[in-house]
gemmi code that builds the backbone of each chain (N, CA, C; Angstrom):
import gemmi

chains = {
    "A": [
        ("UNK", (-22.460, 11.881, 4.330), (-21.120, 12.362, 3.982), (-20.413, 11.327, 3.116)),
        ("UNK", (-19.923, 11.812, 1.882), (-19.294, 10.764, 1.201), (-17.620, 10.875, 1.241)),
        ("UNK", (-16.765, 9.909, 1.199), (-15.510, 10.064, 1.418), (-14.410, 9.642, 0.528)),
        ("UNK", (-13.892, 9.670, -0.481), (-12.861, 8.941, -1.347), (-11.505, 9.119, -0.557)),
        ("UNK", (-11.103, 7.447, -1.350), (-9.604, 7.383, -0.343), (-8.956, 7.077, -1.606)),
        ("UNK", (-7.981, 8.107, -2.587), (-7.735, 7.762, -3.842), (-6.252, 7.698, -4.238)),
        ("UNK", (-5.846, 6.830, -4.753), (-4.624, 6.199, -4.762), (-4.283, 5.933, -6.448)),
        ("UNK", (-3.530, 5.630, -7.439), (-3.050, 5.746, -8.477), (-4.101, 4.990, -9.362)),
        ("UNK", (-4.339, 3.511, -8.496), (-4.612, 2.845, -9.752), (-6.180, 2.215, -9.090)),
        ("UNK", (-6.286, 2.818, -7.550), (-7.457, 2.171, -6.529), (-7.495, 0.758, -6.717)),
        ("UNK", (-6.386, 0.104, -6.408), (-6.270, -1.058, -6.270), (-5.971, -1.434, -5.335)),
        ("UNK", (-4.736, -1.306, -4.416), (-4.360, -1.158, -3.359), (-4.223, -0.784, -1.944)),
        ("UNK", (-3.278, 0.567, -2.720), (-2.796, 1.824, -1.563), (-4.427, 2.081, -0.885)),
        ("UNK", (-5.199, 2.332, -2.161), (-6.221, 3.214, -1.384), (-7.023, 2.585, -0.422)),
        ("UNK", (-7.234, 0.974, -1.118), (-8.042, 0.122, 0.051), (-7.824, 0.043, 1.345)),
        ("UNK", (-6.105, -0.153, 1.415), (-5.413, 0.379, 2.688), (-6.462, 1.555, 3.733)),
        ("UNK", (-6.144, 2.445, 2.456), (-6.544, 3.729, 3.884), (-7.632, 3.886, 3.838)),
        ("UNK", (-8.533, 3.161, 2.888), (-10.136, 3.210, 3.058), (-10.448, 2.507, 4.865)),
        ("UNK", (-9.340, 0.986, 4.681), (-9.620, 0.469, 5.489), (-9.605, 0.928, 6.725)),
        ("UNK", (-8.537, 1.772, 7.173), (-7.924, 2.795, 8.138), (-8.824, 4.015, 8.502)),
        ("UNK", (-9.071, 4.296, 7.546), (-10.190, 5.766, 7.888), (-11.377, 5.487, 8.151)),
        ("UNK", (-12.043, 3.765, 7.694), (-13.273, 3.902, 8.524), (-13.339, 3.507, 9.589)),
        ("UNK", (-12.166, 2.629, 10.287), (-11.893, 2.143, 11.605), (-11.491, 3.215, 12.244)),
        ("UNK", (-11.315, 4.406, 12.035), (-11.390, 5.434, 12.524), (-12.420, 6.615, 12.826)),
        ("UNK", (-13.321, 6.460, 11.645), (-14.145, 7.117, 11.221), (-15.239, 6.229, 12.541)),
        ("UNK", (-14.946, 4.814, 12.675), (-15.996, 4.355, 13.582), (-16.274, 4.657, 14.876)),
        ("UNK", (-14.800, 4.661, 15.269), (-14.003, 4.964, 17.019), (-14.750, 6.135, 16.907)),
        ("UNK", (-14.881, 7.296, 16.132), (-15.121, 8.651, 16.102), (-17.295, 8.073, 16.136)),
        ("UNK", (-17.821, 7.345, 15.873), (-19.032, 7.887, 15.245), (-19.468, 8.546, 14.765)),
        ("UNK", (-18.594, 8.559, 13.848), (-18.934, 9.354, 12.292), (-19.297, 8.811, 11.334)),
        ("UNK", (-20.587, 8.914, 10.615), (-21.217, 7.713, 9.757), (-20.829, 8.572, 8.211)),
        ("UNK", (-20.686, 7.569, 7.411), (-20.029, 8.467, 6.114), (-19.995, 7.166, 4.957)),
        ("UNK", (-20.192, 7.570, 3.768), (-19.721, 6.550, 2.765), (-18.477, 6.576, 2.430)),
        ("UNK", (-17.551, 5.315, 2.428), (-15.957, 5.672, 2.154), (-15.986, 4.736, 1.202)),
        ("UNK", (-15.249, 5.299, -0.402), (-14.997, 4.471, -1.081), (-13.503, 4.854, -1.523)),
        ("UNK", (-12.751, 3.440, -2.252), (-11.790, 3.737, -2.666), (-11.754, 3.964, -4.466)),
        ("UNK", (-11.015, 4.315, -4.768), (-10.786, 4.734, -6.082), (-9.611, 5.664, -7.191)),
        ("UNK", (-9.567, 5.348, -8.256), (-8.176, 5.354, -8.915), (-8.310, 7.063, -9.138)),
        ("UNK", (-7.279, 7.558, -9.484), (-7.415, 9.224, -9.485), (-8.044, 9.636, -10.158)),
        ("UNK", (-7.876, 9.089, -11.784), (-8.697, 9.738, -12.915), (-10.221, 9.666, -12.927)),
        ("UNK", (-10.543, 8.439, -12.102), (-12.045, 8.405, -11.972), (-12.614, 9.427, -10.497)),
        ("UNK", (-11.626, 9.721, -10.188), (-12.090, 10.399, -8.913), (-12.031, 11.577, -8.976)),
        ("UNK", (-11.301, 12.254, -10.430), (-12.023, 13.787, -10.727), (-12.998, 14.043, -11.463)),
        ("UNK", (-13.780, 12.698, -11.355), (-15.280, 13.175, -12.018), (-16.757, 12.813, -11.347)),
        ("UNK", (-15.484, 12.317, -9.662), (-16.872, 12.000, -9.255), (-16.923, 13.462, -7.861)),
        ("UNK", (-18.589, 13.286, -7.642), (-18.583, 14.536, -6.469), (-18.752, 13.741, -5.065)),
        ("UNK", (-17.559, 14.478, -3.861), (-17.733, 13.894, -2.607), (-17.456, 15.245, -1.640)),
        ("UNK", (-17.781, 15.103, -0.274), (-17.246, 15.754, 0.366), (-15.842, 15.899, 0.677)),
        ("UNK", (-15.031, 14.740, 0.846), (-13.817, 14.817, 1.454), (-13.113, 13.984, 0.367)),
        ("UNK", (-11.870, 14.002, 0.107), (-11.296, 13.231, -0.704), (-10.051, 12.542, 0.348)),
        ("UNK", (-9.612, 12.059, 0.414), (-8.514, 11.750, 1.407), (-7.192, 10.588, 0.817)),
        ("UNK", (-6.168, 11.342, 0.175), (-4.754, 10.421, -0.418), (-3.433, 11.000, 0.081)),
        ("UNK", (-2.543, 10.717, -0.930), (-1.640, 11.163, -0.441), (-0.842, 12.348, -0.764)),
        ("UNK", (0.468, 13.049, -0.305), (0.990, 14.159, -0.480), (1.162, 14.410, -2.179)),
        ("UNK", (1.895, 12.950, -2.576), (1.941, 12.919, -4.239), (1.029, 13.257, -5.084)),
        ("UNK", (-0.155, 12.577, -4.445), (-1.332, 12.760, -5.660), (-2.358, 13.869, -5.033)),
        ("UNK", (-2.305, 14.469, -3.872), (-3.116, 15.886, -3.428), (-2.896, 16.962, -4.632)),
        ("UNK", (-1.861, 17.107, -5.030), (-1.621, 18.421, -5.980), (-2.285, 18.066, -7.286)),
        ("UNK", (-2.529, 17.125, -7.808), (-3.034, 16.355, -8.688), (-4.978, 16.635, -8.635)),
        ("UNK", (-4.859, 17.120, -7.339), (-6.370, 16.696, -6.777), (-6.935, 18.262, -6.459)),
        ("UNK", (-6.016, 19.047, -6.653), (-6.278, 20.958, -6.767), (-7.584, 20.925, -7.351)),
        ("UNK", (-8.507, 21.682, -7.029), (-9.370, 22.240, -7.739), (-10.614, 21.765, -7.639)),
        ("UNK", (-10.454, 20.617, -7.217), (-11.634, 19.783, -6.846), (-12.720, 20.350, -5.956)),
        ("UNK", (-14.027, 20.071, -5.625), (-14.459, 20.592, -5.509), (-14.690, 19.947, -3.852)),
        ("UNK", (-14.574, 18.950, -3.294), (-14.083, 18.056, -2.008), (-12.780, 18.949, -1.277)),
        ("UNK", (-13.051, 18.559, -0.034), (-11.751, 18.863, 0.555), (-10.603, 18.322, 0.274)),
        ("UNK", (-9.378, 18.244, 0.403), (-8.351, 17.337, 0.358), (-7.635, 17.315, 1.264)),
        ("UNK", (-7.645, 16.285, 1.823), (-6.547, 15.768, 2.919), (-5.610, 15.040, 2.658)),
        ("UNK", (-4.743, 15.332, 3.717), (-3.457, 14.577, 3.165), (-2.789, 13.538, 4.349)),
        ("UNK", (-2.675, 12.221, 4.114), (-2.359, 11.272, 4.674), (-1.217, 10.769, 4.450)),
        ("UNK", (0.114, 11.073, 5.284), (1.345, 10.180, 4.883), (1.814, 8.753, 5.271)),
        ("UNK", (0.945, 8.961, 6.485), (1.799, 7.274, 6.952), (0.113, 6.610, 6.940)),
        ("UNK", (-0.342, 5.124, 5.717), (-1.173, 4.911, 5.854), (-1.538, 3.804, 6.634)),
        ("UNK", (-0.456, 3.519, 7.583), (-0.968, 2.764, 9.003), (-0.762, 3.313, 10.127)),
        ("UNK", (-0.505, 4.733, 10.066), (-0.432, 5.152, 11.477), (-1.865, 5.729, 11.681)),
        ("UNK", (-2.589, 5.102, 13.147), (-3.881, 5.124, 13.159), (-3.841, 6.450, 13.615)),
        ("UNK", (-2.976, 7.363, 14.329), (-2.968, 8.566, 14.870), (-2.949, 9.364, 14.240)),
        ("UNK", (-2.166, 9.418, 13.108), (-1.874, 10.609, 11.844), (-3.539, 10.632, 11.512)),
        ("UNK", (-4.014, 9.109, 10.732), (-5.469, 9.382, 10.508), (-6.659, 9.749, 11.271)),
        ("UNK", (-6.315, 9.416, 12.208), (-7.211, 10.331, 13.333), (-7.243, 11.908, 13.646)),
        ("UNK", (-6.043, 11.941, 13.491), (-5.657, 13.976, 13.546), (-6.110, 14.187, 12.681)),
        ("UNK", (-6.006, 13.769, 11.516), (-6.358, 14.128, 10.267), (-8.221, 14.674, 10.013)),
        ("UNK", (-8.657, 13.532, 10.517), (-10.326, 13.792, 10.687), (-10.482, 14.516, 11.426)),
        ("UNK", (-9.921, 14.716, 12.841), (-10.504, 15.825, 13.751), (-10.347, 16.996, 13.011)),
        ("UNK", (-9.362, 17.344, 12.447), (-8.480, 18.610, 11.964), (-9.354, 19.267, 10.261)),
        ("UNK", (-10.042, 18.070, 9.946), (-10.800, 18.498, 8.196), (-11.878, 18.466, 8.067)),
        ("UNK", (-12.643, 16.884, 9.271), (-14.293, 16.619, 9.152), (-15.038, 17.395, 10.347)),
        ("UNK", (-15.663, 18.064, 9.187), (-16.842, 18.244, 10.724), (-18.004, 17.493, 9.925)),
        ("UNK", (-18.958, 16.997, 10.809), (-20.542, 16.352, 10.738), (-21.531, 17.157, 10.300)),
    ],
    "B": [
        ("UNK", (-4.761, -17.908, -2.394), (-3.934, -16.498, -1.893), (-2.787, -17.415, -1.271)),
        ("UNK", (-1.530, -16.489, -1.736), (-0.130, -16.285, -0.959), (0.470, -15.451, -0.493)),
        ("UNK", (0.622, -15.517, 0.934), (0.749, -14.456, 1.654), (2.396, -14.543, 2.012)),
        ("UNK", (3.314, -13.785, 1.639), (4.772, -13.978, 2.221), (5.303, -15.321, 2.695)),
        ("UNK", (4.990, -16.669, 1.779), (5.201, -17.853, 1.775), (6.816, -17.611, 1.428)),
        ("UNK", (7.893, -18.881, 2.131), (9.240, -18.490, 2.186), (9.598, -18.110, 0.710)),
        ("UNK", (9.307, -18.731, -0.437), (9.628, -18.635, -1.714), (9.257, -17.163, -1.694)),
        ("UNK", (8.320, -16.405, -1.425), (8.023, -15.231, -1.809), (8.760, -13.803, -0.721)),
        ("UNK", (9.747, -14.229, -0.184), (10.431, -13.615, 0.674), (12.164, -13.376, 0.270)),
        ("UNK", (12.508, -12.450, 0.103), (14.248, -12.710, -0.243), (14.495, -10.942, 1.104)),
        ("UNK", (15.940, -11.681, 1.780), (16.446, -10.716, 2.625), (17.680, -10.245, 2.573)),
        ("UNK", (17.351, -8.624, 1.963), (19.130, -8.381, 2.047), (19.491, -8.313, 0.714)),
        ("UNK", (18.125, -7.766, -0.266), (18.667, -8.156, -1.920), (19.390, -6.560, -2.417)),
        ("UNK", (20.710, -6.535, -2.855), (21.107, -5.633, -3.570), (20.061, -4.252, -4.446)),
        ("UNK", (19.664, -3.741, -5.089), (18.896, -3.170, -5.926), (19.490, -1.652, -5.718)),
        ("UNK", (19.821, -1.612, -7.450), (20.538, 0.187, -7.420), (19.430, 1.331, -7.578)),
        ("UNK", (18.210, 0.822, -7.834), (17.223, 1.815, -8.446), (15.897, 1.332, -7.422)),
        ("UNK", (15.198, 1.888, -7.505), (13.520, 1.893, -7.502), (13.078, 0.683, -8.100)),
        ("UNK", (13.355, 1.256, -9.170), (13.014, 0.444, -10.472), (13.255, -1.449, -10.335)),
        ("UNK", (14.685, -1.202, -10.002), (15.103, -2.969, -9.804), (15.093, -3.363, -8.203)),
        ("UNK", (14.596, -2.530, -7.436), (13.734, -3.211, -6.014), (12.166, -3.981, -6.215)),
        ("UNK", (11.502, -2.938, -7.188), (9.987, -3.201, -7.805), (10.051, -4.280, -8.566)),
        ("UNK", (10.809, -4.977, -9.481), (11.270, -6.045, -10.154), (12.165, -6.836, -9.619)),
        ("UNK", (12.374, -6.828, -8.102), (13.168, -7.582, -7.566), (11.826, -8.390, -6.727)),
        ("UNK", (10.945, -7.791, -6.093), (9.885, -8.098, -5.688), (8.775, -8.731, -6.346)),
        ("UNK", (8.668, -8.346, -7.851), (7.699, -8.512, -8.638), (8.246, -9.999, -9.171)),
        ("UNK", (9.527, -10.223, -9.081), (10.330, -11.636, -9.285), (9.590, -12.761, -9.310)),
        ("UNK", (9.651, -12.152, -7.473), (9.185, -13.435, -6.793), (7.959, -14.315, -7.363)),
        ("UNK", (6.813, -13.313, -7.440), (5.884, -13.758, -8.102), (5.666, -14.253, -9.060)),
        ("UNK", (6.552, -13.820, -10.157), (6.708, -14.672, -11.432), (6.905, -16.064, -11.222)),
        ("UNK", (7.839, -16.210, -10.448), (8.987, -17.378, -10.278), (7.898, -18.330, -9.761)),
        ("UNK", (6.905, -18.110, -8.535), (6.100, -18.687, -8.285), (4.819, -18.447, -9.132)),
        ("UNK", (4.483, -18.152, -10.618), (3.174, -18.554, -10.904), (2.025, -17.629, -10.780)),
        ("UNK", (2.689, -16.634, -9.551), (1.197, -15.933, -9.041), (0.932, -14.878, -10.238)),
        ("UNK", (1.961, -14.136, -10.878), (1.622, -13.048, -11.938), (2.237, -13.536, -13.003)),
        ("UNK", (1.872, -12.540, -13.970), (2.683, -12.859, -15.407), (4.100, -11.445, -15.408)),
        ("UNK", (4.964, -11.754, -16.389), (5.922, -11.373, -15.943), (5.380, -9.549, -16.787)),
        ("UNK", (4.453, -9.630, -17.360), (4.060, -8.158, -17.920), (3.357, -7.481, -17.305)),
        ("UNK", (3.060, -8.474, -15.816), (2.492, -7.303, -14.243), (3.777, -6.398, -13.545)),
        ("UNK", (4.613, -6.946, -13.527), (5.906, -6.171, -13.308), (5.870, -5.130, -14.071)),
        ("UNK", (6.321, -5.637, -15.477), (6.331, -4.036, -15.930), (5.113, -2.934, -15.869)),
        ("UNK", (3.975, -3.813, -15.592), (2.932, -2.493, -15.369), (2.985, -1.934, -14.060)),
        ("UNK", (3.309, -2.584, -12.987), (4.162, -1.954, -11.907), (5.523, -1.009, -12.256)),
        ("UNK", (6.326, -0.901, -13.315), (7.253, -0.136, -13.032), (6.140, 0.853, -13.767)),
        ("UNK", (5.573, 0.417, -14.559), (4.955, 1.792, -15.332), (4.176, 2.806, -14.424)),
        ("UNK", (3.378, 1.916, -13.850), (2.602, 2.536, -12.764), (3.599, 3.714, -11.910)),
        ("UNK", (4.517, 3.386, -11.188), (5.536, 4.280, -10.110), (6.209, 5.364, -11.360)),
        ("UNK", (6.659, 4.846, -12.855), (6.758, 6.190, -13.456), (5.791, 7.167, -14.125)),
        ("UNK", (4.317, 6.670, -14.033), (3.630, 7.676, -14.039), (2.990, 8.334, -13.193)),
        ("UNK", (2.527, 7.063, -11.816), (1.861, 8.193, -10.862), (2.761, 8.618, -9.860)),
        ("UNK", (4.448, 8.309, -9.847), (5.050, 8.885, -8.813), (4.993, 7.631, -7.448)),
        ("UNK", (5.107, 8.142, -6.285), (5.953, 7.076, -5.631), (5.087, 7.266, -4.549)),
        ("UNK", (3.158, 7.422, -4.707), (2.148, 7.570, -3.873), (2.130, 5.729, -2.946)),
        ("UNK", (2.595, 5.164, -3.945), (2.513, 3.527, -2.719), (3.602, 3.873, -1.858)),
        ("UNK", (4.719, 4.650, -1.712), (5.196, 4.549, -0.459), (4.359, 5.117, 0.600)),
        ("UNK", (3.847, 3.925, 1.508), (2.730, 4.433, 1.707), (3.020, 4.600, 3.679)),
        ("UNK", (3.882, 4.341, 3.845), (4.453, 4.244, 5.412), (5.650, 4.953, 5.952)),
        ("UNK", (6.426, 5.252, 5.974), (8.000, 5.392, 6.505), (8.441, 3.886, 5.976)),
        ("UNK", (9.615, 3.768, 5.555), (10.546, 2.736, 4.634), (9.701, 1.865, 3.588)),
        ("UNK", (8.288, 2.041, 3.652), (7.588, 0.805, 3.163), (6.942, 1.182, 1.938)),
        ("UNK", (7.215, 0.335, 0.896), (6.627, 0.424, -0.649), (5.849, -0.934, -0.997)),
        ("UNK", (4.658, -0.354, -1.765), (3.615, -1.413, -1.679), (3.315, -1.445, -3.574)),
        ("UNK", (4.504, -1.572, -3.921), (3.591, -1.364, -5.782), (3.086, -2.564, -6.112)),
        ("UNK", (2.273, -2.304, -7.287), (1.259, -3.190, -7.609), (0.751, -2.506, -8.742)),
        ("UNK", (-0.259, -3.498, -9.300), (-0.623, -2.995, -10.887), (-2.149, -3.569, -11.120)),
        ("UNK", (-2.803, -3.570, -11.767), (-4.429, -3.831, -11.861), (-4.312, -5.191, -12.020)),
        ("UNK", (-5.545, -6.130, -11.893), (-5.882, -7.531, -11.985), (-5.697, -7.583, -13.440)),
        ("UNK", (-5.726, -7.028, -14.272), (-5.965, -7.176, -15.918), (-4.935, -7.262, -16.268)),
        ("UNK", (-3.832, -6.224, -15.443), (-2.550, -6.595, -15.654), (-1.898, -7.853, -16.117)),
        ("UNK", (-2.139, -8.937, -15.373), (-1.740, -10.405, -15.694), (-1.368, -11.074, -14.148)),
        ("UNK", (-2.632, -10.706, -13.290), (-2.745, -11.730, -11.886), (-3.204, -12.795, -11.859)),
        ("UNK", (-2.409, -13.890, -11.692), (-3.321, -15.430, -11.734), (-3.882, -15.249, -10.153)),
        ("UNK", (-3.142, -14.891, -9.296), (-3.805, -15.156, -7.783), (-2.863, -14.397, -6.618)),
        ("UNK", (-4.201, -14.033, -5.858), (-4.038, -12.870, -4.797), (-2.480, -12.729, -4.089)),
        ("UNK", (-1.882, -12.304, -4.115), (-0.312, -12.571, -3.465), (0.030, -11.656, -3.067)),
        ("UNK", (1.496, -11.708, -2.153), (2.137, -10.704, -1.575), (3.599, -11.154, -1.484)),
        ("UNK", (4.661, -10.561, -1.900), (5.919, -11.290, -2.187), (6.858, -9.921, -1.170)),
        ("UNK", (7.594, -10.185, -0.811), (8.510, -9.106, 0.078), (10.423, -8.896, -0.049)),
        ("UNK", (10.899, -8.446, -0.826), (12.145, -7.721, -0.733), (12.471, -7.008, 0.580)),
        ("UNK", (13.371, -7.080, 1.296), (14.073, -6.474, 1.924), (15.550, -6.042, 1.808)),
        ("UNK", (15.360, -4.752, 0.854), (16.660, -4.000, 0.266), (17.811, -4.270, 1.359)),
        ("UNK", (18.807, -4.587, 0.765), (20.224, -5.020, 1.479), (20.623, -2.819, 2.085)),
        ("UNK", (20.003, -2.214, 0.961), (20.770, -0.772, 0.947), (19.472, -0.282, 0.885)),
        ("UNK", (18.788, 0.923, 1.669), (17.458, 1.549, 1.636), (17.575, 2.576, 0.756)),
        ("UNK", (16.522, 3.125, -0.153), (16.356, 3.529, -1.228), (15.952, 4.710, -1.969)),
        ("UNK", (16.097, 5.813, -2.145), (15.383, 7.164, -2.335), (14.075, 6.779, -3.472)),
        ("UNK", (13.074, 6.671, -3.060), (11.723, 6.509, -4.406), (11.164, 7.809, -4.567)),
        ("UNK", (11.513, 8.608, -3.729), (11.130, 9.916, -4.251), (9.921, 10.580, -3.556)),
        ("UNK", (9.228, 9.736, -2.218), (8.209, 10.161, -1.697), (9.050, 11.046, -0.179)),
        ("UNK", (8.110, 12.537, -0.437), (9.035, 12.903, 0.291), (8.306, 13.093, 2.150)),
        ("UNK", (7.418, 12.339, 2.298), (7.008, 11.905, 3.598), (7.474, 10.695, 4.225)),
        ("UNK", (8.059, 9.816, 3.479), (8.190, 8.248, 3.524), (9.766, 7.694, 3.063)),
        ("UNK", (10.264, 8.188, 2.471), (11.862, 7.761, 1.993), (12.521, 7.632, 3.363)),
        ("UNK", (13.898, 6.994, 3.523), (14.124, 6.052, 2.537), (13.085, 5.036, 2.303)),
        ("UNK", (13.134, 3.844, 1.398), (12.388, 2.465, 1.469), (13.188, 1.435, 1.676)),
        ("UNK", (13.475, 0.656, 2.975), (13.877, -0.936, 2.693), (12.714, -2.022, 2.286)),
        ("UNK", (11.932, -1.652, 2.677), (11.058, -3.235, 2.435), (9.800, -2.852, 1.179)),
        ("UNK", (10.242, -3.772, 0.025), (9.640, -3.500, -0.701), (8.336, -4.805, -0.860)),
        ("UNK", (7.002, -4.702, -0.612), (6.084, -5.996, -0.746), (5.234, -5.359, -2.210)),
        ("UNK", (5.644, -6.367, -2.326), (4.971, -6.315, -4.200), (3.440, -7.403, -4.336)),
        ("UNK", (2.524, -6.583, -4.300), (1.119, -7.054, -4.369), (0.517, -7.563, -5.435)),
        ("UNK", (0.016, -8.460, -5.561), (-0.685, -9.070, -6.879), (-2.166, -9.097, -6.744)),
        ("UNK", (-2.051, -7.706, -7.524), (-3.800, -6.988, -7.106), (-4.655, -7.759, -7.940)),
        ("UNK", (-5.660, -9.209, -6.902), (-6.486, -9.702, -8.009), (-8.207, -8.923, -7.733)),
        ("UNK", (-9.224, -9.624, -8.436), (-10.149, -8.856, -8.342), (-11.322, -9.911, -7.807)),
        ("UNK", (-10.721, -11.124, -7.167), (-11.185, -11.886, -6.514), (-11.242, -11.382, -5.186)),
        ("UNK", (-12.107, -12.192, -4.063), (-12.297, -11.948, -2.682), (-10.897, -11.871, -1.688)),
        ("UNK", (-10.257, -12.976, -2.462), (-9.482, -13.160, -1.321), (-8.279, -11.653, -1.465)),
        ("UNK", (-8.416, -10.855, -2.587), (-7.683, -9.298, -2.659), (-8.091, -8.676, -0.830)),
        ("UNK", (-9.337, -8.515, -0.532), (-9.609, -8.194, 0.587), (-8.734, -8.482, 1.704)),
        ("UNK", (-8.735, -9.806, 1.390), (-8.321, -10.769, 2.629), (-6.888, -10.498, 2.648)),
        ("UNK", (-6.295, -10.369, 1.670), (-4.852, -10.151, 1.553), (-4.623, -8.899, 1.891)),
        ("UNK", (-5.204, -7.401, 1.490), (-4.902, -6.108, 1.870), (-5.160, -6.821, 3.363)),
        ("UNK", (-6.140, -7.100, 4.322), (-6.512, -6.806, 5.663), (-4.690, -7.666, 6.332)),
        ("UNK", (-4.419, -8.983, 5.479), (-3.264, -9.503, 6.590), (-1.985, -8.237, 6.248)),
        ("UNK", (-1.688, -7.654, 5.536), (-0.723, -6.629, 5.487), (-0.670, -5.636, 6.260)),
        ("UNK", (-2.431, -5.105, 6.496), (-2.345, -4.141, 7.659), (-2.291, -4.883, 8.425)),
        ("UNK", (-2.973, -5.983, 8.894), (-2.844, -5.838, 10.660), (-1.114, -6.324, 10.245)),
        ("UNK", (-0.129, -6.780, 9.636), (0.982, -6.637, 10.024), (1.878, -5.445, 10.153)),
        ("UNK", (1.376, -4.765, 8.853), (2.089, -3.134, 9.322), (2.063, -2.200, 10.094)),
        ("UNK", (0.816, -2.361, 11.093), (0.109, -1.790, 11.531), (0.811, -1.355, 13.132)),
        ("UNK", (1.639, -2.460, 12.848), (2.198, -2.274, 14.267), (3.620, -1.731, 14.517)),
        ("UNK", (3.603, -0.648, 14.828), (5.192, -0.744, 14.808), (6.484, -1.500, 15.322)),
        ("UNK", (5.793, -2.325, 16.418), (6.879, -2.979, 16.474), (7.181, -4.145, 15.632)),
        ("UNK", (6.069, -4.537, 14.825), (6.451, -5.756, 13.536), (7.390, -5.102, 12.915)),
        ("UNK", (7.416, -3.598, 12.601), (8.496, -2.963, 11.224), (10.425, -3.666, 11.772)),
        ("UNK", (10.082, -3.100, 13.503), (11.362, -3.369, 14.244), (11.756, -4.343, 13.737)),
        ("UNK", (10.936, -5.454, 14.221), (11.264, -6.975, 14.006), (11.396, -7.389, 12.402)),
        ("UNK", (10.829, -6.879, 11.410), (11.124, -6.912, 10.584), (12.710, -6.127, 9.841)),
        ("UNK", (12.938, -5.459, 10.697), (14.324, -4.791, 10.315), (15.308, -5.722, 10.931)),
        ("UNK", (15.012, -6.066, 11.882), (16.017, -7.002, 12.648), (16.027, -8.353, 11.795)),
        ("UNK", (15.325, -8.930, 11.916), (14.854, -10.427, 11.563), (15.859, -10.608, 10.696)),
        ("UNK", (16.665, -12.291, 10.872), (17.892, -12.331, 10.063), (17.213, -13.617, 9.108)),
        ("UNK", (16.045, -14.590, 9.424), (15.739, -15.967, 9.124), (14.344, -15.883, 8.203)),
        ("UNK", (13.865, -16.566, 7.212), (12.257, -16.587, 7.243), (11.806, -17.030, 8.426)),
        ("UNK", (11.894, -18.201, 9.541), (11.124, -18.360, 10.608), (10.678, -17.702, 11.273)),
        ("UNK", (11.765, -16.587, 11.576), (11.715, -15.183, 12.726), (10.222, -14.418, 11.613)),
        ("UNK", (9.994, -14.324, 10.496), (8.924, -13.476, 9.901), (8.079, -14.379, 10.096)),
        ("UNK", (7.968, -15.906, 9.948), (6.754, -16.608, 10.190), (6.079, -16.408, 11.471)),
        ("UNK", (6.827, -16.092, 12.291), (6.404, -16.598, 13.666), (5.583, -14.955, 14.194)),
        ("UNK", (6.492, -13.856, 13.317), (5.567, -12.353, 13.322), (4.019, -12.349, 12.894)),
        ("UNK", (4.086, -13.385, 11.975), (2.873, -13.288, 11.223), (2.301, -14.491, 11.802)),
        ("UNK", (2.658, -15.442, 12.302), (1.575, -16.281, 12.974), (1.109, -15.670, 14.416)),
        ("UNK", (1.763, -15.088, 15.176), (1.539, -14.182, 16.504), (0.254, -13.225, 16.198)),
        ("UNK", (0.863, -12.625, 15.103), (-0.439, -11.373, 14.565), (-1.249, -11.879, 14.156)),
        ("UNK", (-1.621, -13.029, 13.755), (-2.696, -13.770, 12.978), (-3.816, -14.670, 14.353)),
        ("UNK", (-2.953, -14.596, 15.339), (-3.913, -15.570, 16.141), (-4.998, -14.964, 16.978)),
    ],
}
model = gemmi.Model(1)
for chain_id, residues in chains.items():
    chain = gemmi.Chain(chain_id)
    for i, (resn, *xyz) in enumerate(residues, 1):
        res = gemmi.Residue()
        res.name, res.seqid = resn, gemmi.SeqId(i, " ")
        for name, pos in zip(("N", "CA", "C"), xyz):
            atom = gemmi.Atom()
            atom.name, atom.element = name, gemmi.Element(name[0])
            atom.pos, atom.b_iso = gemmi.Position(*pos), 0.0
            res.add_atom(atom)
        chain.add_residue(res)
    model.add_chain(chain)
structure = gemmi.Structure()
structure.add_model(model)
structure.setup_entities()
């Protein structure tokens, strides 16, 4: 399972919630590739799940990944609902 | 790497816009060396083109701009708006605390995203960070979380 965590410029923000979703993704034992990355490069790449934020989801229409949407990127609970609620294995 | 060293800390700073919270933060760094002063503006550029996706918490804004930008070294500088701020994210507004990142493309970038989460991470650091009137009172947050 591959996973993008994509943020404006994938410098930052996204490393953040890369960091967050696989410490989550672990608690869960869910094995998956998570990378982070800037938007424009991330509508040309193919993944299962894409995972950013409310701003840049609409941005992210059409894609061929799921899109999830993450608002608070240190609340470990939001990101946890979030996976139960989009990933299945 | 500089991590919220006192120079890179101001509490209680005025700012009427977005705009001059992100350059109130991005200051700091100049002032100390860590960026060039044309990483700022690629930080404001950045928030007016991709929108206000670094508010990335409830009150908390994290802008930042690429290593090419003009990063001499890994940093983290912190504003705490005197007046909290509409940036336009509509999961996360207002913003008081603005930490302005100096995204390098060295190792210690890692090391610097990981001390931000485990400080944000907690909600009761945000408390204490809303409260906190001194730099000591933030040192002593971040030496607690660090040990």
């Amino acid at each position: 399972m591959k996973i993008l965590c994509v943020c404006g410029l994938g410098q930052g923000t996204s490393l953040i919630l890369k960091m967050n979703v696989e410490e989550a993704l672990n608690e869960k034992n869910i094995m998956a590739d998570v990378e982070h990355i800037d938007l424009s490069s991330a509508t040309s790449m193919s993944a299962d799940y894409i995972i950013t934020s409310n701003e840049l989801a609409e941005s992210l229409q059409g894609q061929p990944a799921k899109v999830i949407v993450v608002n608070n990127y240190f609340d470990m609970e939001e990101i946890k609902s979030a996976i139960d609620a989009n990933i299945t294995e | 790497m500089k991590f919220l060293e006192e120079n890179l800390v101001a509490l209680d700073l005025p700012a009427a816009t977005p705009e001059e919270g992100i350059r109130a933060a991005g200051a700091l760094l100049v002032a100390e060396n860590l960026i060039e002063p044309r990483y700022v503006d690629a930080m404001v550029e950045s928030y007016k083109k991709n929108g206000p996706y670094f508010v990335l918490a409830p009150q908390i804004a994290m802008p930042h701009a690429r290593p090419e930008d003009g990063v001499k070294e890994a940093s983290v500088s912190l504003v705490r708006l005197k007046n909290s701020l509409e940036f336009g994210s509509e999961a996360n507004d207002p913003v008081r605390f603005v930490f302005a990142l100096g995204a390098s493309s060295s190792e210690e970038h890692l090391l610097v995203m990981k001390k931000i989460v485990a400080l944000l991470s907690k909600a009761e650091n945000i408390e204490k960070l809303k409260a906190l009137s001194t730099y000591e009172e933030l040192q002593q947050i971040i030496g607690r979380n660090e040990q």
